[in-house]
C-alpha positions as CSV (number, residue, x, y, z in Angstrom):
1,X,5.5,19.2,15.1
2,X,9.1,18.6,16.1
3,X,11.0,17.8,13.0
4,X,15.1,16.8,12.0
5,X,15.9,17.2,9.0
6,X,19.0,15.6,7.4
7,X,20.3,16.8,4.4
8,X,23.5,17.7,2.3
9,X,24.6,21.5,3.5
10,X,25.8,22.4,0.3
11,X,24.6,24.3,-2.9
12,X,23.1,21.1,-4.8
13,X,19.5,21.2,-5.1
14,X,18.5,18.7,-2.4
15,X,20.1,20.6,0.3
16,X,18.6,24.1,-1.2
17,X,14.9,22.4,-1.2
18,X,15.6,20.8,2.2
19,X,16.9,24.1,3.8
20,X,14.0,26.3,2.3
21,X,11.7,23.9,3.3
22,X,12.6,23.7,6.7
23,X,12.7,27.7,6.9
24,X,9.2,27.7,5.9
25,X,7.9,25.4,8.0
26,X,9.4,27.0,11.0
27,X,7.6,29.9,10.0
28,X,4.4,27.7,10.0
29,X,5.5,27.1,13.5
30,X,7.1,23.5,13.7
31,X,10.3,23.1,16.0
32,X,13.3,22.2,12.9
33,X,16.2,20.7,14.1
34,X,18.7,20.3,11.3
35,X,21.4,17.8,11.7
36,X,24.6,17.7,9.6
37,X,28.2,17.9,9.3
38,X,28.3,21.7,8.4
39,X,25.7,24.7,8.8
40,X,23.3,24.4,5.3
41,X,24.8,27.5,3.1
42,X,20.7,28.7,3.2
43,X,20.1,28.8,6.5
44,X,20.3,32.2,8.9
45,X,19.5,31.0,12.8
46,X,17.3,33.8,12.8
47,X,14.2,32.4,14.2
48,X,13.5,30.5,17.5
49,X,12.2,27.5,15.7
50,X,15.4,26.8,14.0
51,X,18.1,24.9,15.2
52,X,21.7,23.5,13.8
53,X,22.9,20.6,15.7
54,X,26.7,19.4,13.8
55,X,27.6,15.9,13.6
56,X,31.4,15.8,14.4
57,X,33.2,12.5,12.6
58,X,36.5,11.9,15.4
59,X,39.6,10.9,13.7
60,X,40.6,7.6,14.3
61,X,43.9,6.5,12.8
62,X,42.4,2.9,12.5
63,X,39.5,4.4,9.9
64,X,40.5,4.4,6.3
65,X,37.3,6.2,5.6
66,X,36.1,8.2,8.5
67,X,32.2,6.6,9.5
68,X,29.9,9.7,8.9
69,X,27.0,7.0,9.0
70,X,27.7,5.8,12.6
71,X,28.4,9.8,13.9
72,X,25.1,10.6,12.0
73,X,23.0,7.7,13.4
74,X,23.9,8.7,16.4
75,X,23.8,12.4,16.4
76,X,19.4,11.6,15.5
77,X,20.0,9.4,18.6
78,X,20.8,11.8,20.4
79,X,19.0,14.6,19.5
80,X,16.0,12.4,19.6
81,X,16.1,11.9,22.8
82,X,16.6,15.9,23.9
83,X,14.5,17.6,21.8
84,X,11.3,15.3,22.4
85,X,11.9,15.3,18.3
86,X,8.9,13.8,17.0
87,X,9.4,12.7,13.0
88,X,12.5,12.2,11.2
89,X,12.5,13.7,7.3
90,X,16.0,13.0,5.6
91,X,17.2,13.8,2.4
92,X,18.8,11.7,-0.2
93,X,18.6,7.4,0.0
94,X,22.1,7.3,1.4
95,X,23.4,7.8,3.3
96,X,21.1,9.5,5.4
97,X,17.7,7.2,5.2
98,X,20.7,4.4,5.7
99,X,21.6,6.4,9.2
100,X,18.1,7.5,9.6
101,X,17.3,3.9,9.8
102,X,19.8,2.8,12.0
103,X,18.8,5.2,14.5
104,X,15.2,4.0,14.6
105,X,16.2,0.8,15.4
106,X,18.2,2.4,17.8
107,X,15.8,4.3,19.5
108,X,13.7,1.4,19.6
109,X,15.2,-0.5,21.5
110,X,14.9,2.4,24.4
111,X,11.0,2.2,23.8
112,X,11.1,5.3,21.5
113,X,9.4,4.9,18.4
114,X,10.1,8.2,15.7
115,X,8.5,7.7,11.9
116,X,11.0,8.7,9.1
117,X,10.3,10.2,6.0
118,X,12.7,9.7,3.1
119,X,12.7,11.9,0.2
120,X,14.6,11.0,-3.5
121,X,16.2,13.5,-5.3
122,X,18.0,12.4,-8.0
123,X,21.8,11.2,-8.2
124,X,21.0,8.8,-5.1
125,X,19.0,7.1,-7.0
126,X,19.9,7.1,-11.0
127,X,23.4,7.7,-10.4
128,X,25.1,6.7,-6.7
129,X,22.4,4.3,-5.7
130,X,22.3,2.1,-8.4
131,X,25.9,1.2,-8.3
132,X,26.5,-2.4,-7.5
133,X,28.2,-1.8,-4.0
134,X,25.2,0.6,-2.5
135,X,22.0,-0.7,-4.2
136,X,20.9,-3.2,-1.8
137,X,21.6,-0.5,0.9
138,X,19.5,1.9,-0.9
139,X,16.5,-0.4,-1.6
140,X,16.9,-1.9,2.5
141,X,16.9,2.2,3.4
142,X,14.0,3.2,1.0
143,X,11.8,0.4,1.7
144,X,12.1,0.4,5.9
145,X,11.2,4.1,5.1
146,X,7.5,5.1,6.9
147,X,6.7,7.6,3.8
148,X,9.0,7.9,0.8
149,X,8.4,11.1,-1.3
150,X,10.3,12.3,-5.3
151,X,11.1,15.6,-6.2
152,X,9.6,14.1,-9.6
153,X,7.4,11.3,-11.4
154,X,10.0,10.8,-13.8
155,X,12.3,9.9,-10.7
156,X,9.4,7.8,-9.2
157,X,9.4,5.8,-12.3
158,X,13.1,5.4,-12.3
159,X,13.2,4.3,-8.5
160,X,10.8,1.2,-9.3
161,X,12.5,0.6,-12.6
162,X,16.0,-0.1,-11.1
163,X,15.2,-1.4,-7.3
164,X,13.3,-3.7,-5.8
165,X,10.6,-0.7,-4.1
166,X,7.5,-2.3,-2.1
167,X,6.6,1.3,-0.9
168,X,4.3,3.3,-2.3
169,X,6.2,6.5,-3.4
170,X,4.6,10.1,-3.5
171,X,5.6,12.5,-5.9
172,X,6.0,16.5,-4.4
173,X,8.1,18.3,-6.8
174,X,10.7,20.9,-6.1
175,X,9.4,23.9,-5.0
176,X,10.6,28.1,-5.5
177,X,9.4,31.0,-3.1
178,X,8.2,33.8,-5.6
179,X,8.3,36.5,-2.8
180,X,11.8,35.9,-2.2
181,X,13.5,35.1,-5.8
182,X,11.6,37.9,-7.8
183,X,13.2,40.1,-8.5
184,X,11.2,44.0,-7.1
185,X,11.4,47.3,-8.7
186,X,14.5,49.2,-6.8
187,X,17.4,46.3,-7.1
188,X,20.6,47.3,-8.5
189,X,20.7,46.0,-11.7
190,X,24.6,44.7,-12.1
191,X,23.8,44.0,-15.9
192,X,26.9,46.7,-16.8
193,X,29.3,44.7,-14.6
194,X,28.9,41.7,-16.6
195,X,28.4,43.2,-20.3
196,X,27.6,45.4,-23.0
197,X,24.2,47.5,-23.6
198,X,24.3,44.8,-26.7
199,X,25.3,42.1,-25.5
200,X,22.6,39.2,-25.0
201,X,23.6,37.6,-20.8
202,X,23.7,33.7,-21.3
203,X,23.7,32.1,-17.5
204,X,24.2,28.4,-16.0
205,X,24.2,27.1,-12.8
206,X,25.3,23.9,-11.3
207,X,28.3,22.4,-8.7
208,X,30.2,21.1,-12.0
209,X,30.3,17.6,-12.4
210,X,29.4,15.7,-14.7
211,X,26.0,14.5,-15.1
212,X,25.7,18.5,-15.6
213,X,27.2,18.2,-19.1
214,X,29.2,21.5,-18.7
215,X,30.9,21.2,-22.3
216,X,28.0,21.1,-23.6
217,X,26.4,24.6,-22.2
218,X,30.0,25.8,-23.6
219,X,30.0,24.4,-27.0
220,X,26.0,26.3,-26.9
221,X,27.2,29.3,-25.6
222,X,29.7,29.3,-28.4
223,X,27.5,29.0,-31.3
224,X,25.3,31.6,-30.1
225,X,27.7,34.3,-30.0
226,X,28.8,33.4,-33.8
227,X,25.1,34.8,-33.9
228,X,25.3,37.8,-32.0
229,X,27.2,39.1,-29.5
230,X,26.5,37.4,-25.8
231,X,28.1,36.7,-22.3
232,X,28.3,33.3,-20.7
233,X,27.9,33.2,-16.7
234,X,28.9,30.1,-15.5
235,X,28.1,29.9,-11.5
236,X,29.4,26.9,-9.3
237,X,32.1,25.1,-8.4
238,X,33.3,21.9,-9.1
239,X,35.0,19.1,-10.4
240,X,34.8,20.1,-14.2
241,X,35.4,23.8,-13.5
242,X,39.2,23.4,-14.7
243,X,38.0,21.6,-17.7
244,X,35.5,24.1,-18.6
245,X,38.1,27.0,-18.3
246,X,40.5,25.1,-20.4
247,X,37.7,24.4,-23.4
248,X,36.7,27.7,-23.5
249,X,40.4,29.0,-24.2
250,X,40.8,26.3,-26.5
251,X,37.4,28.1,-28.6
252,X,38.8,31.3,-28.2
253,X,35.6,32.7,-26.0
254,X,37.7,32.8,-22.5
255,X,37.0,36.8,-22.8
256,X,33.2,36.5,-23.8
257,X,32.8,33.9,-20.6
258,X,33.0,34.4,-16.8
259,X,33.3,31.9,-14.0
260,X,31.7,32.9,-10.4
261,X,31.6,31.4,-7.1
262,X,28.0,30.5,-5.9
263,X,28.6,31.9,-2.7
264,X,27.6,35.2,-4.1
265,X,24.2,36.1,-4.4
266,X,22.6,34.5,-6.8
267,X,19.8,37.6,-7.4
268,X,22.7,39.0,-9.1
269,X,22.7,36.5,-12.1
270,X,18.7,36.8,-11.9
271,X,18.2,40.2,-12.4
272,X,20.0,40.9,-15.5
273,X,20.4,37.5,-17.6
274,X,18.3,36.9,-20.7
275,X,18.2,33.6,-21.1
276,X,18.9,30.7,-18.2
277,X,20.5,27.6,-20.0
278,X,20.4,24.7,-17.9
279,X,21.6,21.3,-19.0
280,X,21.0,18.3,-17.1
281,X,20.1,14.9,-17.3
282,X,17.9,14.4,-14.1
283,X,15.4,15.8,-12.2
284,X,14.1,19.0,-11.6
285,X,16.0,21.6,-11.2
286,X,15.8,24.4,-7.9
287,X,17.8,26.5,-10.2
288,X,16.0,26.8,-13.5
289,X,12.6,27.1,-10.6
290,X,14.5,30.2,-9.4
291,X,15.4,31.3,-12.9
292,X,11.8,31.2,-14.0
293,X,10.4,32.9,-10.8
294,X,12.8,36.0,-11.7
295,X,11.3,35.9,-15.7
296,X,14.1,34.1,-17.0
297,X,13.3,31.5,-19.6
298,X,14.7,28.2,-19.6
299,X,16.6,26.2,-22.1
300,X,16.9,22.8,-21.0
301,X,16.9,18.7,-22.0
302,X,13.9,17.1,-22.3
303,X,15.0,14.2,-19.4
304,X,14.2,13.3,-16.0
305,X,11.9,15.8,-14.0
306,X,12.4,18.7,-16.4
307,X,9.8,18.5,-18.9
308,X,7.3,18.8,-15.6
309,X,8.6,22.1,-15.4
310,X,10.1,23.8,-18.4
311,X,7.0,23.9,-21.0
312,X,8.5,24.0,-24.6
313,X,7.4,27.0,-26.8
314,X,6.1,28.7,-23.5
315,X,8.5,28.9,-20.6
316,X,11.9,28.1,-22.6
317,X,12.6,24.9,-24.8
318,X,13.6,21.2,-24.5
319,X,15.8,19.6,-26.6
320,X,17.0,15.9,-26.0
321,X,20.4,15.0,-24.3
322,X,23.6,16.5,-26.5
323,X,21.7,18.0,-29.1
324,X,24.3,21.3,-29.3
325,X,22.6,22.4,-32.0
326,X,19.2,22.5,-31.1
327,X,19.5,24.4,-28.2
328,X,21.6,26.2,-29.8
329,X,18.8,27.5,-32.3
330,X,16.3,27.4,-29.5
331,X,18.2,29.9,-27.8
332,X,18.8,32.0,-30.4
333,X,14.5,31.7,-31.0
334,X,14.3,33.9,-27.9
335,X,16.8,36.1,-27.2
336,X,16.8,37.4,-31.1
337,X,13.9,39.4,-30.8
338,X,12.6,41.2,-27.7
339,X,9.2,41.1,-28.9
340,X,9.4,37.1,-28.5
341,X,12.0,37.2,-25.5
342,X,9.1,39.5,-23.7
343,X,6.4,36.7,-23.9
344,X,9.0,33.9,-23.0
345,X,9.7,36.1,-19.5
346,X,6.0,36.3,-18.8
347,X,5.6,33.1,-19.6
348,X,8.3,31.6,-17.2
349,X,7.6,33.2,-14.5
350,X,3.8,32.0,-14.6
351,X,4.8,28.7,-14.9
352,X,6.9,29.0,-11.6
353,X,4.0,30.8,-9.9
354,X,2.4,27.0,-9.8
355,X,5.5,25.8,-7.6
356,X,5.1,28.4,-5.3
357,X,5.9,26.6,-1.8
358,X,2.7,28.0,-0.6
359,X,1.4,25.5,-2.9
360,X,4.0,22.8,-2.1
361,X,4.5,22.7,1.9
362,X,0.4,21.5,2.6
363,X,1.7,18.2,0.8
364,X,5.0,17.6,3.3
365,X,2.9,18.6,6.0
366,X,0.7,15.9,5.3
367,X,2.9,13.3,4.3
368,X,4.1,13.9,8.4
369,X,0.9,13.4,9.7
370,X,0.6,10.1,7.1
371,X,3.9,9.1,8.4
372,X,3.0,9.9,12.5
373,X,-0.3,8.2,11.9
374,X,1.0,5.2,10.0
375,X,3.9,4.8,13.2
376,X,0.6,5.3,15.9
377,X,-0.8,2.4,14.1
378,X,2.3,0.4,13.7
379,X,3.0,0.5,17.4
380,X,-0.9,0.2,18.5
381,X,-1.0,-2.8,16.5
């Protein structure tokens, strides 16, 4: 198949999943065109099936906002039209089914009928896309979708709870590629950069707003090393990065926590860190996936997509929204003893064996042909 995918380029989970998934399938040997303002930070042009096509936004003085929908609908147009591309999968309600839909009708209009699968990740839905001035765009965009598809049930249940949804919506979780994020025998181990021989390696990692409750991993963090002596990696960028420097020097633990960039490789942060706390309202995460598939157990709320994943008393713990102290205590539970952190890793990284993508792409790949088929029919008809 000839597929675009439209996504979000940068480090948040729904451009990761999108990216990966598109490397995969060009492996598979489907033609990917990926469409967007700026090259996906995951993808390397390194295979004949893969293609970047950037949507430029002109300047016009007479814009107060510049309109990335109108450049975007039609960049798909466009690209439509000269790669022969033959199904349209975006990422994220809006606005990129919004755009995606636009196109369509578009392209319809020139006799060219192209199916479009829309895929719900999360803050488009429970956070963005219920807000007064974007949910009737979001339920128009998800329901003139051919197939719409959650990372999650618990964001399935959340999309019919808040918007008016007439389409059926089909639940493929987030997937992890074990070959790639385990970690092999023969790495360099960059545990001594980071700390101690005794110090316990606490790591989180988001893009720092904050539906990621970042205060909270640091007020966590912080009662754990009352317990024993620990290091805090926080990875990302963001909004509440300032913030989160400023509390920590306001607990006196600035020199027990470090900030990185997530442009560096995140195998670094894999290979050494005991325990992976992630905190977060919605959804599941790529990042605690990719924790778990490198043995890293997971300490996380018990919300959205998350209790899919994380098993409590196997992989990691849940603990409900805020709960400081909890997690807190749950962390402590595993990284105390290395008998008990020792089953945690095996157990982790089992769990993440079942979201393998090898598992995972068999169900986008017939959710296309679902979509193709259901257009065939639409048109024949």
């Amino acid at each position: 198949m000839k597929i675009a995918i439209v996504c979000y380029p940068t480090f948040g989970g729904s451009g990761v999943v999108a990216t990966e998934l598109g490397l995969e399938l060009a492996q598979r040997g489907h033609e990917i065109h990926f469409i967007t303002y700026k090259q996906p930070v995951r993808l390397a042009l390194l295979n004949p099936n893969l293609h970047y096509h950037e949507v430029n936004v002109p300047e016009y003085p007479l814009f107060h906002y510049q309109p990335y929908e109108l450049a975007l609908s039609s960049k798909l147009v466009d690209m439509v039209k000269l790669h022969k591309i033959e199904l349209l999968h975006v990422h994220y309600a809006i606005p990129h089914a919004y755009a995606g839909y636009m196109a369509k009708q578009m392209l319809k209009a020139e006799g060219i009928y192209i199916p479009m699968v829309t895929t719900l990740h999360g803050t488009d839905i429970t956070l963005v896309g219920k807000h007064p001035f974007y949910k009737s765009a979001v339920t128009f965009s998800i329901n003139q979708s051919d197939v719409v598809t959650s990372v999650s049930q618990s964001l399935k249940d959340d999309t019919y709870k808040h918007f008016a949804i007439t389409k059926e919506i089909e639940v493929i979780p987030n997937f992890i590629e074990i070959n790639k994020a385990k970690v092999e025998e023969g790495t360099p181990c960059y545990r001594s950069l980071m700390a101690k021989n005794d110090e316990r390696i606490i790591t989180h990692i988001s893009n720092f707003r904050k539906v990621k409750r970042i205060p909270d991993v640091i007020k966590i963090f912080y009662k754990i090393q009352q317990q024993i002596p620990a290091k805090l990696m926080m990875v990302g960028e963001g909004p509440e990065k300032e913030n989160a420097e400023l509390l920590c020097e306001e607990l006196g633990i600035s020199n027990k926590v470090i900030f990185f960039e997530t442009a560096m490789k995140l195998i670094k942060f894999y290979v050494s860190p005991i325990c992976f706390c992630f905190h977060r309202k919605r959804k599941v995460s790529v990042w605690s996936l990719e924790a778990m598939a490198c043995s890293v157990p997971v300490i996380s709320t018990n919300t959205g997509g998350l209790p899919e994943v994380n098993k409590d008393g196997f992989s990691g713990y849940l603990s409900n929204v805020g709960a400081i102290d909890a997690m807190a205590e749950n962390a402590l539970k595993i990284i105390q003893d290395d008998v008990t952190l020792s089953t945690f890793k095996k157990n982790a990284f089992a769990v993440a064996q079942q979201f393998d993508i090898i598992n995972i792409l068999p169900l986008y790949e017939a959710v296309y042909e679902k979509a193709i088929k259901n257009q065939f029919n639409s048109i024949s008809s």
